[in-house]
N, C-alpha and C positions, 0 to 999 in steps of 0.2 A: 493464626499467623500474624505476627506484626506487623501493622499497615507501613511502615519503611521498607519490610522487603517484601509486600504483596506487590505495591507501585514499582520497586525498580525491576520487579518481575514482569509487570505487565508492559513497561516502560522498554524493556528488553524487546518485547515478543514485539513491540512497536515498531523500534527505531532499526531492526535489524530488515523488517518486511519494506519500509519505508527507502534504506538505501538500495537493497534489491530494486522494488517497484519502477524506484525513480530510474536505476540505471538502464531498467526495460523501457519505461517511457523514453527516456535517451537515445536509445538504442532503434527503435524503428522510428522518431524522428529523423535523426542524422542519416538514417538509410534513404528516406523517402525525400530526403531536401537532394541528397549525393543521387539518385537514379530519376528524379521528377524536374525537370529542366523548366519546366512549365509554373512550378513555384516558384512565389516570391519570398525569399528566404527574409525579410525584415518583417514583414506580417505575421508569416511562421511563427517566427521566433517570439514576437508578442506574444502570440497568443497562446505559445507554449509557458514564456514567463507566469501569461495571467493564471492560466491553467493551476501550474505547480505553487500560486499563492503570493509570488512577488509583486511588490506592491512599486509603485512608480519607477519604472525601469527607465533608462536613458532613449531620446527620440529615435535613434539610432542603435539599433543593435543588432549582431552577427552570431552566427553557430558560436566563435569561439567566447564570447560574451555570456550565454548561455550555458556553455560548458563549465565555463569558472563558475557559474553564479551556482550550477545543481548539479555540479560535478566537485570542484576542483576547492572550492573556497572553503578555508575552514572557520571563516568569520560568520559566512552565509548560512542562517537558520535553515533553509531548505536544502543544502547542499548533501550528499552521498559522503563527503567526509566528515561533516559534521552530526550525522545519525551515526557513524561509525562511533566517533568520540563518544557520545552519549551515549549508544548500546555499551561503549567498554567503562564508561563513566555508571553507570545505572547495574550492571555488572558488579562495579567494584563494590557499593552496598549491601550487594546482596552477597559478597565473596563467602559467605559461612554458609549456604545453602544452594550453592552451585556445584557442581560435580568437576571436580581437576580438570577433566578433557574439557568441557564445555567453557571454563574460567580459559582456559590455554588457548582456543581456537578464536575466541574475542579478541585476547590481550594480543596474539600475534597476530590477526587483523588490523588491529590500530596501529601496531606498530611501525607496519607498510602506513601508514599515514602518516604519521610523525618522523619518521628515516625520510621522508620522502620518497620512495619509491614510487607510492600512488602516483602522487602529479606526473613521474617521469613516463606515468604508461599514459597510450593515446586511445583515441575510441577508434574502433570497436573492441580495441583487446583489453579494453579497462571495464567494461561493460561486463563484458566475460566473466573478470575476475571478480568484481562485484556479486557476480549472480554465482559462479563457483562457492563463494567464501561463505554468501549468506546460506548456499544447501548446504556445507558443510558444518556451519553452526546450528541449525535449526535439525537434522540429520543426527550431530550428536545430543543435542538436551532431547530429543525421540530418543537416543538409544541408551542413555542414561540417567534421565531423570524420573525419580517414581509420581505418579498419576497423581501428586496428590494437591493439596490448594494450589503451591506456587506452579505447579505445572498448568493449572489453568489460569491462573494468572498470567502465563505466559503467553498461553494458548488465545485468550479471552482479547489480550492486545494484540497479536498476530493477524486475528479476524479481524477486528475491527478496521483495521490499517489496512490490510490486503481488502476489504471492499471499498475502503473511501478510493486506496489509490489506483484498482480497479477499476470504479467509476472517472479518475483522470485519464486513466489511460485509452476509454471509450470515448472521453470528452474529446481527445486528439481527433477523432474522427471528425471532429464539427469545424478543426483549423482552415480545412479547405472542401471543395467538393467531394464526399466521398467517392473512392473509388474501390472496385474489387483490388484491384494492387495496396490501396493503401488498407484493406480490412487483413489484407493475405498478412501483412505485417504486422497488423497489431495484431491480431492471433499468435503467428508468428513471437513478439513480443511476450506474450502468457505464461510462453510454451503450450497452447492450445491446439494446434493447428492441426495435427495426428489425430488427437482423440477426434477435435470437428468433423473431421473427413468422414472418418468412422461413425460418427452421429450422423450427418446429413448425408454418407454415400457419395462423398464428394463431391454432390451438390454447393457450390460456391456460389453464394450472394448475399451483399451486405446487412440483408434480415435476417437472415439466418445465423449470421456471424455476430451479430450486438445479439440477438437472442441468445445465443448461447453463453456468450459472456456474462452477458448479464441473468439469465433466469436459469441455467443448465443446473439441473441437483446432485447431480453425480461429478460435475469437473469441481476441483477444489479452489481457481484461483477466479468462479464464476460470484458475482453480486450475492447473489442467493442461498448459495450454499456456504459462501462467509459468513452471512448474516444469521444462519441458521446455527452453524458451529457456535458464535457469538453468545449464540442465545443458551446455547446446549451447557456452556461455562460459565455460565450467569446462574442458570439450575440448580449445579451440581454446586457453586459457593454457597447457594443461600439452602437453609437445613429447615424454614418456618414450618413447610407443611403444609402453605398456602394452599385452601380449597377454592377460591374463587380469586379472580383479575390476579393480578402484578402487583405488590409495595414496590418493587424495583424497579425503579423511573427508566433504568436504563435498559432494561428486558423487556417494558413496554412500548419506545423509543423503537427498538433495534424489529420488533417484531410488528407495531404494525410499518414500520417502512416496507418490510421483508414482503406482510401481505399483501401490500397496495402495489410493488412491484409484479409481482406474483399473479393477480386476480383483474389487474390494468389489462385493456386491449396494448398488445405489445404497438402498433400502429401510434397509439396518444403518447408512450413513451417516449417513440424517436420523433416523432414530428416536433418537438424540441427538447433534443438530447443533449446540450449543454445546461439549458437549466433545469433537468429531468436530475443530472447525476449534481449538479452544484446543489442542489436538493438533499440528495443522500451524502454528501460530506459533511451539509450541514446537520444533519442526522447524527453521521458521526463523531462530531465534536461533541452535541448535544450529551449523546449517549458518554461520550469517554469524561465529561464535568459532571455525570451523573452517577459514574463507576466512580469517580474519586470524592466525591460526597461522601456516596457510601462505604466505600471502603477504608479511602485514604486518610487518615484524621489529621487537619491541618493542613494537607498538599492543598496546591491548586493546580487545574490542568492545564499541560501547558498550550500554547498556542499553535493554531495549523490552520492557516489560511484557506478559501477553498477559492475559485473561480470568481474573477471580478472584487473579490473580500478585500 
Protein backbone atom coordinates (compact mmCIF):
# COMPACT_ATOMS: atom_id res chain seq x y z
CA UNK A 1 0.00 0.00 0.00
CA UNK A 2 1.27 3.49 -0.43
CA UNK A 3 2.50 5.16 2.55
CA UNK A 4 0.16 8.41 1.47
CA UNK A 5 -2.84 6.61 1.91
CA UNK A 6 -1.69 3.96 4.82
CA UNK A 7 -1.21 7.38 7.00
CA UNK A 8 -4.38 9.21 5.91
CA UNK A 9 -5.83 5.82 6.79
CA UNK A 10 -4.67 5.53 10.04
CA UNK A 11 -4.91 9.46 10.36
CA UNK A 12 -8.72 8.78 9.70
CA UNK A 13 -9.20 6.02 12.41
CA UNK A 14 -7.51 8.76 14.66
CA UNK A 15 -9.01 11.94 14.27
CA UNK A 16 -12.59 10.58 14.06
CA UNK A 17 -11.95 8.47 17.82
CA UNK A 18 -10.29 11.77 18.90
CA UNK A 19 -13.59 14.11 18.12
CA UNK A 20 -15.83 11.38 19.71
CA UNK A 21 -13.43 10.89 22.82
CA UNK A 22 -13.11 14.56 23.38
CA UNK A 23 -16.92 15.17 23.20
CA UNK A 24 -17.47 12.22 25.97
CA UNK A 25 -14.67 13.80 27.93
CA UNK A 26 -16.98 17.10 27.50
CA UNK A 27 -19.81 15.59 28.06
CA UNK A 28 -19.55 14.21 31.84
CA UNK A 29 -17.43 17.37 32.68
CA UNK A 30 -20.20 19.89 31.97
CA UNK A 31 -22.59 17.43 33.67
CA UNK A 32 -20.55 17.20 36.83
CA UNK A 33 -19.75 21.09 37.08
CA UNK A 34 -23.93 21.64 36.23
CA UNK A 35 -25.12 18.90 39.35
CA UNK A 36 -21.72 19.30 41.84
CA UNK A 37 -22.26 22.82 43.48
CA UNK A 38 -19.55 22.04 45.61
CA UNK A 39 -16.91 22.46 42.55
CA UNK A 40 -14.82 25.09 41.67
CA UNK A 41 -15.55 25.54 38.05
CA UNK A 42 -12.00 27.67 37.35
CA UNK A 43 -9.79 24.88 38.84
CA UNK A 44 -11.94 22.34 36.77
CA UNK A 45 -11.50 23.82 33.93
CA UNK A 46 -7.58 23.99 34.19
CA UNK A 47 -7.30 21.23 34.79
CA UNK A 48 -9.38 19.85 32.20
CA UNK A 49 -7.46 22.38 29.66
CA UNK A 50 -4.09 20.58 31.02
CA UNK A 51 -5.60 17.23 30.65
CA UNK A 52 -6.74 17.54 26.92
CA UNK A 53 -2.85 19.18 26.08
CA UNK A 54 -3.57 23.01 26.01
CA UNK A 55 -0.71 24.74 26.75
CA UNK A 56 -0.86 28.14 28.79
CA UNK A 57 -4.40 28.90 28.94
CA UNK A 58 -5.73 32.38 30.30
CA UNK A 59 -5.62 32.97 34.49
CA UNK A 60 -9.12 33.03 34.30
CA UNK A 61 -11.22 30.60 32.48
CA UNK A 62 -14.98 29.43 32.44
CA UNK A 63 -17.05 26.29 30.95
CA UNK A 64 -17.75 28.46 27.88
CA UNK A 65 -13.84 29.09 27.41
CA UNK A 66 -13.26 25.49 27.31
CA UNK A 67 -16.08 24.90 25.17
CA UNK A 68 -14.61 27.02 22.33
CA UNK A 69 -11.09 25.90 22.99
CA UNK A 70 -12.26 21.53 22.61
CA UNK A 71 -15.52 22.14 21.19
CA UNK A 72 -16.12 24.86 19.01
CA UNK A 73 -12.71 26.49 17.68
CA UNK A 74 -11.71 25.62 14.44
CA UNK A 75 -8.31 27.25 14.79
CA UNK A 76 -7.82 25.13 17.91
CA UNK A 77 -5.48 21.97 17.31
CA UNK A 78 -7.48 20.17 20.13
CA UNK A 79 -10.89 21.12 19.29
CA UNK A 80 -13.92 18.48 18.04
CA UNK A 81 -14.11 20.61 14.81
CA UNK A 82 -10.82 20.67 14.11
CA UNK A 83 -10.31 16.50 14.08
CA UNK A 84 -13.48 16.78 12.04
CA UNK A 85 -11.77 18.89 9.30
CA UNK A 86 -8.69 16.66 9.51
CA UNK A 87 -10.62 13.17 9.39
CA UNK A 88 -12.53 14.87 6.14
CA UNK A 89 -9.11 16.45 5.20
CA UNK A 90 -7.10 12.89 5.56
CA UNK A 91 -10.29 11.34 3.80
CA UNK A 92 -9.86 13.47 0.98
CA UNK A 93 -6.25 11.70 0.20
CA UNK A 94 -7.17 8.74 0.50
CA UNK A 95 -10.69 9.53 -1.75
CA UNK A 96 -9.56 6.31 -4.46
CA UNK A 97 -9.65 3.69 -1.64
CA UNK A 98 -12.46 4.73 0.47
CA UNK A 99 -15.89 3.14 -0.20
CA UNK A 100 -18.86 6.08 -1.54
CA UNK A 101 -20.78 5.64 1.74
CA UNK A 102 -17.78 6.00 4.02
CA UNK A 103 -16.29 9.24 1.76
CA UNK A 104 -20.35 10.60 2.07
CA UNK A 105 -20.69 10.16 5.78
CA UNK A 106 -17.24 12.24 6.45
CA UNK A 107 -17.81 14.90 3.84
CA UNK A 108 -21.38 15.64 5.32
CA UNK A 109 -20.03 15.65 8.73
CA UNK A 110 -17.83 18.47 8.00
CA UNK A 111 -20.12 20.11 6.27
CA UNK A 112 -22.35 20.79 9.60
CA UNK A 113 -18.99 22.38 10.44
CA UNK A 114 -18.33 24.68 7.79
CA UNK A 115 -22.45 25.77 7.27
CA UNK A 116 -22.13 26.47 10.69
CA UNK A 117 -24.50 24.54 12.01
CA UNK A 118 -22.13 22.76 14.47
CA UNK A 119 -21.38 26.14 16.57
CA UNK A 120 -25.28 26.71 16.49
CA UNK A 121 -25.82 23.44 18.64
CA UNK A 122 -25.17 23.76 22.35
CA UNK A 123 -24.09 20.94 24.84
CA UNK A 124 -25.38 18.35 25.53
CA UNK A 125 -27.03 18.06 22.25
CA UNK A 126 -23.75 18.79 20.45
CA UNK A 127 -22.07 16.12 22.30
CA UNK A 128 -24.80 13.73 20.96
CA UNK A 129 -24.32 14.44 17.67
CA UNK A 130 -20.67 14.21 17.92
CA UNK A 131 -20.89 10.61 19.35
CA UNK A 132 -23.94 9.88 16.76
CA UNK A 133 -21.81 10.95 13.61
CA UNK A 134 -18.48 9.27 14.69
CA UNK A 135 -20.81 5.50 15.21
CA UNK A 136 -22.12 6.27 12.12
CA UNK A 137 -18.83 6.66 10.21
CA UNK A 138 -16.79 4.00 12.02
CA UNK A 139 -20.29 1.67 11.57
CA UNK A 140 -20.06 2.24 7.84
CA UNK A 141 -16.06 1.56 6.98
CA UNK A 142 -17.13 -1.99 9.39
CA UNK A 143 -19.75 -2.42 6.83
CA UNK A 144 -17.97 -1.78 3.87
CA UNK A 145 -14.57 -1.79 3.96
CA UNK A 146 -12.55 -5.14 3.08
CA UNK A 147 -10.06 -6.42 5.91
CA UNK A 148 -7.45 -5.62 4.07
CA UNK A 149 -4.01 -3.12 4.90
CA UNK A 150 -5.82 0.08 4.84
CA UNK A 151 -8.61 -1.40 7.14
CA UNK A 152 -6.09 -1.87 9.57
CA UNK A 153 -4.63 1.07 9.16
CA UNK A 154 -7.56 2.34 10.17
CA UNK A 155 -8.17 0.11 12.69
CA UNK A 156 -4.43 0.44 14.06
CA UNK A 157 -5.10 4.38 14.56
CA UNK A 158 -8.53 3.99 16.06
CA UNK A 159 -6.84 2.03 19.08
CA UNK A 160 -4.29 3.79 19.43
CA UNK A 161 -6.41 7.16 20.03
CA UNK A 162 -9.29 5.48 21.81
CA UNK A 163 -6.55 4.28 24.64
CA UNK A 164 -4.49 7.48 24.87
CA UNK A 165 -8.03 9.33 25.19
CA UNK A 166 -9.25 6.74 27.48
CA UNK A 167 -6.66 7.23 29.72
CA UNK A 168 -7.78 11.36 29.54
CA UNK A 169 -10.86 10.60 30.26
CA UNK A 170 -9.85 8.36 33.65
CA UNK A 171 -7.36 11.31 34.13
CA UNK A 172 -10.73 13.60 34.76
CA UNK A 173 -11.19 11.57 37.77
CA UNK A 174 -7.99 13.09 39.50
CA UNK A 175 -9.69 17.01 38.74
CA UNK A 176 -11.17 16.76 42.06
CA UNK A 177 -11.95 14.11 44.83
CA UNK A 178 -13.27 11.31 43.46
CA UNK A 179 -16.50 10.38 44.00
CA UNK A 180 -18.97 7.35 43.18
CA UNK A 181 -21.26 10.16 41.21
CA UNK A 182 -18.37 11.35 39.55
CA UNK A 183 -17.09 7.55 38.41
CA UNK A 184 -21.06 6.80 37.53
CA UNK A 185 -20.16 9.50 34.77
CA UNK A 186 -17.31 8.74 33.47
CA UNK A 187 -18.43 5.16 32.80
CA UNK A 188 -21.39 6.82 31.86
CA UNK A 189 -19.22 8.86 29.32
CA UNK A 190 -17.68 5.37 27.72
CA UNK A 191 -20.82 3.99 27.26
CA UNK A 192 -19.62 1.52 29.91
CA UNK A 193 -21.87 1.78 32.57
CA UNK A 194 -24.51 -1.38 31.50
CA UNK A 195 -21.87 -3.73 30.62
CA UNK A 196 -19.93 -2.60 34.46
CA UNK A 197 -23.10 -3.47 36.26
CA UNK A 198 -23.18 -6.58 34.64
CA UNK A 199 -19.33 -7.25 35.30
CA UNK A 200 -19.40 -6.20 38.92
CA UNK A 201 -23.32 -7.22 39.70
CA UNK A 202 -23.81 -3.66 40.31
CA UNK A 203 -21.40 -3.46 42.68
CA UNK A 204 -20.43 0.31 42.41
CA UNK A 205 -17.09 1.56 43.49
CA UNK A 206 -14.44 3.64 42.30
CA UNK A 207 -11.87 0.52 41.92
CA UNK A 208 -13.89 -1.32 40.46
CA UNK A 209 -14.79 1.41 37.83
CA UNK A 210 -10.98 2.71 36.84
CA UNK A 211 -10.33 -1.27 36.82
CA UNK A 212 -12.58 -1.88 34.32
CA UNK A 213 -11.77 1.05 32.26
CA UNK A 214 -8.71 0.60 32.38
CA UNK A 215 -7.73 -3.37 32.31
CA UNK A 216 -11.47 -5.13 31.33
CA UNK A 217 -10.49 -7.58 28.12
CA UNK A 218 -13.72 -8.05 26.81
CA UNK A 219 -15.23 -4.02 26.83
CA UNK A 220 -13.63 -2.38 23.71
CA UNK A 221 -13.31 1.28 24.79
CA UNK A 222 -11.18 -0.33 28.06
CA UNK A 223 -6.91 0.55 28.13
CA UNK A 224 -6.26 -3.00 27.60
CA UNK A 225 -8.11 -4.14 25.22
CA UNK A 226 -7.09 -1.03 22.95
CA UNK A 227 -3.90 -1.77 23.33
CA UNK A 228 -4.28 -5.25 22.50
CA UNK A 229 -6.36 -4.66 19.26
CA UNK A 230 -3.24 -2.09 18.63
CA UNK A 231 -0.99 -4.65 18.73
CA UNK A 232 -3.22 -7.50 16.77
CA UNK A 233 -2.92 -4.52 13.56
CA UNK A 234 0.62 -4.16 13.93
CA UNK A 235 0.82 -8.21 13.23
CA UNK A 236 -1.28 -8.70 10.57
CA UNK A 237 0.79 -5.34 8.62
CA UNK A 238 4.10 -6.87 9.10
CA UNK A 239 4.57 -10.41 6.92
CA UNK A 240 8.52 -11.00 8.45
CA UNK A 241 7.91 -14.29 10.15
CA UNK A 242 9.56 -12.78 13.03
CA UNK A 243 10.55 -16.05 15.43
CA UNK A 244 11.84 -14.13 18.40
CA UNK A 245 11.18 -10.22 20.17
CA UNK A 246 9.58 -7.29 17.91
CA UNK A 247 11.78 -5.21 14.79
CA UNK A 248 8.59 -3.05 15.35
CA UNK A 249 9.52 -0.35 17.84
CA UNK A 250 5.86 0.31 17.91
CA UNK A 251 4.50 -3.34 18.77
CA UNK A 252 7.18 -3.39 21.43
CA UNK A 253 6.15 0.14 22.76
CA UNK A 254 2.29 -0.72 22.74
CA UNK A 255 2.88 -4.17 24.27
CA UNK A 256 4.99 -3.89 26.98
CA UNK A 257 2.84 -0.79 28.39
CA UNK A 258 -0.20 -3.28 27.89
CA UNK A 259 1.80 -5.71 30.25
CA UNK A 260 3.00 -3.56 33.01
CA UNK A 261 -0.58 -2.22 33.00
CA UNK A 262 -1.77 -5.70 33.08
CA UNK A 263 0.60 -7.60 35.65
CA UNK A 264 0.80 -3.93 38.03
CA UNK A 265 -0.96 -4.26 41.47
CA UNK A 266 -4.11 -2.30 40.22
CA UNK A 267 -3.55 -0.42 43.98
CA UNK A 268 0.27 1.22 42.50
CA UNK A 269 -1.83 2.37 39.44
CA UNK A 270 -4.35 4.62 41.09
CA UNK A 271 -2.47 5.80 43.87
CA UNK A 272 -1.13 8.14 41.15
CA UNK A 273 -3.49 7.98 38.29
CA UNK A 274 -2.71 11.14 36.72
CA UNK A 275 0.73 10.37 36.02
CA UNK A 276 0.05 6.58 35.69
CA UNK A 277 -2.23 7.58 32.38
CA UNK A 278 0.12 10.97 31.32
CA UNK A 279 2.57 7.76 31.17
CA UNK A 280 0.44 5.76 28.65
CA UNK A 281 -0.21 9.00 26.28
CA UNK A 282 3.13 9.35 26.32
CA UNK A 283 3.38 5.76 25.12
CA UNK A 284 1.17 6.65 22.67
CA UNK A 285 2.73 9.28 20.71
CA UNK A 286 5.88 7.25 21.11
CA UNK A 287 4.33 4.33 19.50
CA UNK A 288 2.23 6.53 16.68
CA UNK A 289 6.32 8.42 15.62
CA UNK A 290 7.14 4.88 15.50
CA UNK A 291 4.21 3.65 13.13
CA UNK A 292 5.15 6.55 10.90
CA UNK A 293 8.95 5.72 10.89
CA UNK A 294 7.95 2.70 9.68
CA UNK A 295 5.53 2.90 7.61
CA UNK A 296 5.13 6.50 6.51
CA UNK A 297 8.04 7.43 4.25
CA UNK A 298 8.79 11.16 4.71
CA UNK A 299 5.66 11.95 7.14
CA UNK A 300 6.29 13.06 10.43
CA UNK A 301 3.77 12.48 13.34
CA UNK A 302 1.91 14.89 14.20
CA UNK A 303 1.56 16.39 17.59
CA UNK A 304 -0.74 15.47 20.62
CA UNK A 305 0.05 16.89 23.72
CA UNK A 306 -0.60 14.69 26.84
CA UNK A 307 -1.14 16.21 30.63
CA UNK A 308 1.10 19.02 31.90
CA UNK A 309 3.06 18.74 28.12
Amino acid sequence: MLSRIAESMFWIGRYVERAEDTARILDVQTQLLLEDATLDEQETCHGLLSIMGIEDPPDSVDLAYVLGSLAYDTTSPTSIATAIGAARESARRARETLSVPLWEVINTTHRDIVSGRFAARRAPHVFQWVRERAALINGTADATMTRDEGWQFLMLGRCVERADMTSRLVATSSLTTATSTQWTSTLRACGAYEAFLRTYRGQETERAAAEFLLLDRLFPRSVVFSLNRAEQCLDNLESSGQRAGFQNDAQRLLGRTRAELEYRSLSDVLADLPAEMERLQRTCALATEAVTRRFFAGAEALAWNGMGA
